[in-house]
N, C-alpha and C positions, 0 to 999 in steps of 0.2 A: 297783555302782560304775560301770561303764561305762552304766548309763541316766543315772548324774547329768551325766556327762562329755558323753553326747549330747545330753540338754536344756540344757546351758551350750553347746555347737557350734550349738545349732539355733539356740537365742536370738542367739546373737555371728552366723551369718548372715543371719538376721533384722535386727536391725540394722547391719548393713555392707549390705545392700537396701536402707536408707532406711527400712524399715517399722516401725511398735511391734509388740513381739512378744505383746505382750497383747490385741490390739485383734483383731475378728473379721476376714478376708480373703474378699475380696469375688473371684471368678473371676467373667472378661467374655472368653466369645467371637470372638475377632477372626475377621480373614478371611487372618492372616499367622498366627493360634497363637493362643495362651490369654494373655491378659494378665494379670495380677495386680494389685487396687488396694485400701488399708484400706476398710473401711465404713466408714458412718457409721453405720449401725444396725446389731444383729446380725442381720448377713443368715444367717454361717457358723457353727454351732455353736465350730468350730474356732481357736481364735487363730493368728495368724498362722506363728508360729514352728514350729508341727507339719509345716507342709508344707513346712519345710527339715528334717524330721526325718532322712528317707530317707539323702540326702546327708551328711547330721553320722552316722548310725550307719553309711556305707561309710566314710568319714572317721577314725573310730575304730578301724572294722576293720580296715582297711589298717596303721595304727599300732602297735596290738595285735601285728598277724603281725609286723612288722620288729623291734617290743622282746623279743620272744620266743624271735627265731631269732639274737639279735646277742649 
């Protein structure tokens, strides 16, 4: 239950980024950090939305602990 709950956080960051969450995500090394921009071909195995995964499953976690202890 809580993986479906993080692949709907990861998607809804994905798009509140501006990005489709299905489309591959292109990393371009800047000289300020890592930039993030969709491909247009699949450069990334990965669709977009996994790499807000990290964040949507601390997201969850956090949530989790507070409905649990209340």
């Amino acid at each position: 239950m809580d993986q479906d709950r993080i692949v709907r956080i990861a998607r809804a960051m994905c798009r509140a980024a501006r990005m489709d969450p299905d489309k591959p995500l292109a990393i371009q090394a800047a000289g300020d950090g890592i930039r993030f921009a969709q491909a247009e071909a699949d450069a990334s195995p990965l669709p977009a939305w996994r790499y807000f995964q990290p964040e949507a499953a601390a997201f969850v976690a956090r949530h989790r602990l507070r409905t649990e202890t209340a």
